[in-house]
N, C-alpha and C positions, 0 to 999 in steps of 0.2 A: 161579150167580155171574156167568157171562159174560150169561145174560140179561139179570139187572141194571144190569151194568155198560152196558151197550147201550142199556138204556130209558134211564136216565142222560143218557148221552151224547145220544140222540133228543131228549129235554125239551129239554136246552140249545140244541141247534140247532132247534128250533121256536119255544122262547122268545121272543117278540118282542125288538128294543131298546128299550131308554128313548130312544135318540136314533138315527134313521133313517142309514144308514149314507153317502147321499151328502148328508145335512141340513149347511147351512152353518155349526152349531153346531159339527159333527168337524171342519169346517176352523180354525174357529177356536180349539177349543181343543186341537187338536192338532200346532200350531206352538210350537217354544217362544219365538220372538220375540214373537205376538202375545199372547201370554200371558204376559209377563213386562210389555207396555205394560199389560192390564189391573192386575196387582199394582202396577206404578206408579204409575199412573193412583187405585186403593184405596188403597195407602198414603197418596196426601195427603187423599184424605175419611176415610180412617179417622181418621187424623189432628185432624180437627174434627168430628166427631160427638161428639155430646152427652152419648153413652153410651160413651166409651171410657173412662172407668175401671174398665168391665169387662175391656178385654183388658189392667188393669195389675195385676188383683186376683189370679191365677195368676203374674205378673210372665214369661208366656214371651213375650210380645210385643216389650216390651221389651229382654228379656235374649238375644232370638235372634233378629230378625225374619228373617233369612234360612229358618234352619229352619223360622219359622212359616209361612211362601211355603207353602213346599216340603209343607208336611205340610198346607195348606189344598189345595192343588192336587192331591193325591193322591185325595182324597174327591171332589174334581173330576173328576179322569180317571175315579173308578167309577165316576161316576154316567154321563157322557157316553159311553163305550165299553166300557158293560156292558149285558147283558140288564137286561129292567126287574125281575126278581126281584133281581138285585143291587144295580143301581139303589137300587131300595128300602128296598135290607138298608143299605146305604150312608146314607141318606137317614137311616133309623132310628137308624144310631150316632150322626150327628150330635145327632138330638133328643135322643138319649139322654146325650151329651158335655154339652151345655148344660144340662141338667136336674138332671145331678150339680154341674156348677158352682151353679147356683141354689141347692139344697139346703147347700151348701157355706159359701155365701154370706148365705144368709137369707132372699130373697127374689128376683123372678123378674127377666128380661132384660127389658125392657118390648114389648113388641110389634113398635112400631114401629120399634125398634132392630133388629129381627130385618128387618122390612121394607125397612130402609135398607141390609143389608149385601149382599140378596136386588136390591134394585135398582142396587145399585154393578155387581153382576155383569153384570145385564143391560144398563146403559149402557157401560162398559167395554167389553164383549165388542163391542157396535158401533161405538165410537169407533178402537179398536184393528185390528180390520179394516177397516175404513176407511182406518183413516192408512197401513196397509202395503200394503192391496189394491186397493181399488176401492169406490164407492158400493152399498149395501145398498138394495134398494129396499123397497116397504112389506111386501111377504111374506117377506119373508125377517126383514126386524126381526118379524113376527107369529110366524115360526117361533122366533125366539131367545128373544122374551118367554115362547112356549108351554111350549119345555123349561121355562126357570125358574119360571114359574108351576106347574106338577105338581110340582117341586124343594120350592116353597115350602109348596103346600097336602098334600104329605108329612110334612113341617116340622108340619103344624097351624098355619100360620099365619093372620090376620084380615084382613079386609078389601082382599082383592089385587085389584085392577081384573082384569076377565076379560079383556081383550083390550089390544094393544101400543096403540092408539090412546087410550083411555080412561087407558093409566097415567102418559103425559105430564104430564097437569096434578098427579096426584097424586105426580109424580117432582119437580114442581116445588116442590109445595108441601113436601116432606121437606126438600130443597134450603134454600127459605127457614126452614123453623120449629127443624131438627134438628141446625142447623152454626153451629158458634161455635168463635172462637180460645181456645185454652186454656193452660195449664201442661206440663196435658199433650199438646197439638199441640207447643210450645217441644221439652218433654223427647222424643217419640218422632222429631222430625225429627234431633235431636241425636245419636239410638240409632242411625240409620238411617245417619249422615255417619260414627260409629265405627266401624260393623263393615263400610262401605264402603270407607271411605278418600277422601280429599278428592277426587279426583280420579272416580271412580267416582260420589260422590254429586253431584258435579256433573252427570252425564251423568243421574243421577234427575231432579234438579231440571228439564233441560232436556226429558227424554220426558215429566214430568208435563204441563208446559207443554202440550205437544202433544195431550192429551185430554181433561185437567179441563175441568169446565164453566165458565161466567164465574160465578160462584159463588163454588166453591174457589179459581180464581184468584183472585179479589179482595180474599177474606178472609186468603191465605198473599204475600200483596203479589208475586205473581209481575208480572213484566214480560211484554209479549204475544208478544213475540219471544224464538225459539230458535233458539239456533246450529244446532242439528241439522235445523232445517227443511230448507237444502239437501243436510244429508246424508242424509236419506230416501232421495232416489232415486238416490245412489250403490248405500247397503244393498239397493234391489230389485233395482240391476243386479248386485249380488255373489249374491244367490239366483240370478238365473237363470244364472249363469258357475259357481256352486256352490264361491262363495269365501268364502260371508256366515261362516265361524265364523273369516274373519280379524280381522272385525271382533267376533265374539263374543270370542275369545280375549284381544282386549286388554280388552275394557271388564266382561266378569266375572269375581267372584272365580274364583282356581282350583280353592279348596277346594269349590264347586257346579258346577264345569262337568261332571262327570257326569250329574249330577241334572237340569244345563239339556236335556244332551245329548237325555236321557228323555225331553223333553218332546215331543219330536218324534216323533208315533205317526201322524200321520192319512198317509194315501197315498192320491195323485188328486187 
């Protein structure tokens, strides 16, 4: 039994990761600020994609989008801060999550719907370190696309550009073909202001600002200007004085400040 238990333990620690332990992927998605600008940043394309009436057809999107964060970002963390056997095991629930929804449903997610939720990540995640950290230069955006490229073609997904240079144009053309205002952009911004509070979903409206592409801005008639632009580099000077959850504590809910707390794993 102790032998077992042993070779066990051995596997794991030999096991490669899915993501490189000082890769700029752990940094960024091991903050919980910069990962809450990505879900901000998501929420308003999700919001105009063309296939959201699938996240209304389970009706948990709407009816919790907090939760829905929370429980997208978890499948998140496996994958990024697990061996690539979990990784994968991760990777598999999700195909498997979607597959019983199709079945459910009658017919399938369309592809490129899958493609677009797979590229929101990978823009986001740059946008978002950026706006808190510093410029990303081209290897590093190659490293970000890489993780989520092996992410996607887990997934089974089609047609994924092989490399962060080649996926620009085809991130552009998703952008033009794949986004339109809807009923339901109207009703989930609506969802988002209730279970915020006015105040709260204000400071959405303003972090979105700060990431969306000119795109989504145009089509959700944002103004180019956010108040929070000069409060950015207040919030880097409160990380490094290690005061920044003063600012956490007022501006999210209380009932997730645990949950936000978690978010915070990477160290280095």
């Amino acid at each position: 039994m102790h032998l077992i238990i042993r070779n066990l333990a051995e596997s794991q620690i030999l096991m490669p990761n899915f993501v490189e332990k000082n890769s700029v992927v752990r940094k960024i998605w091991g903050k919980s600020d910069t990962i809450l600008f990505i879900f901000a940043g998501a929420a308003a394309e999700f919001a105009l994609n063309k296939a959201v009436d699938w996240l209304y057809y389970t009706g948990k999107l709407p009816s919790d989008p907090l939760g829905r964060l929370f429980s997208t970002v978890t499948y998140a963390k496996k994958i990024v801060f697990s061996t690539q056997g979990e990784a994968n095991e991760a990777i598999g629930a999700l195909r498997d999550i979607h597959a019983g929804l199709e079945r459910r449903r009658g017919y399938a997610i369309p592809d490129w719907a899958y493609r677009d939720v797979l590229f929101m990540l990978i823009y986001y995640s740059i946008a978002a370190y950026e706006l808190l950290e510093k410029p990303l230069n081209d290897e590093e955006k190659e490293e970000i696309y890489n993780v989520f490229y092996r992410v996607g073609t887990g997934m089974n997904l089609k047609h994924l550009p092989p490399t962060y240079r080649e996926w620009l144009p085809v991130r552009a053309m998703h952008l033009s073909e794949d986004l339109q205002k809807s009923d339901y952009t109207i009703d989930l911004f609506k969802q988002y202001k209730l279970h915020l509070g006015a105040m709260r979903y204000k400071v959405l409206i303003e972090g979105q600002k700060l990431v969306v592409p000119e795109k989504v801005s145009s089509l959700l008639d944002f103004h180019h200007f956010s108040w929070l632009i000069p409060v950015i580099p207040l919030y880097k000077l409160s990380r490094l004085l290690k005061m920044d959850w003063i600012f956490k504590s007022v501006l999210l809910p209380n009932d997730y400040k645990e949950e936000i707390k978690a978010l915070d794993v990477y160290v280095g």
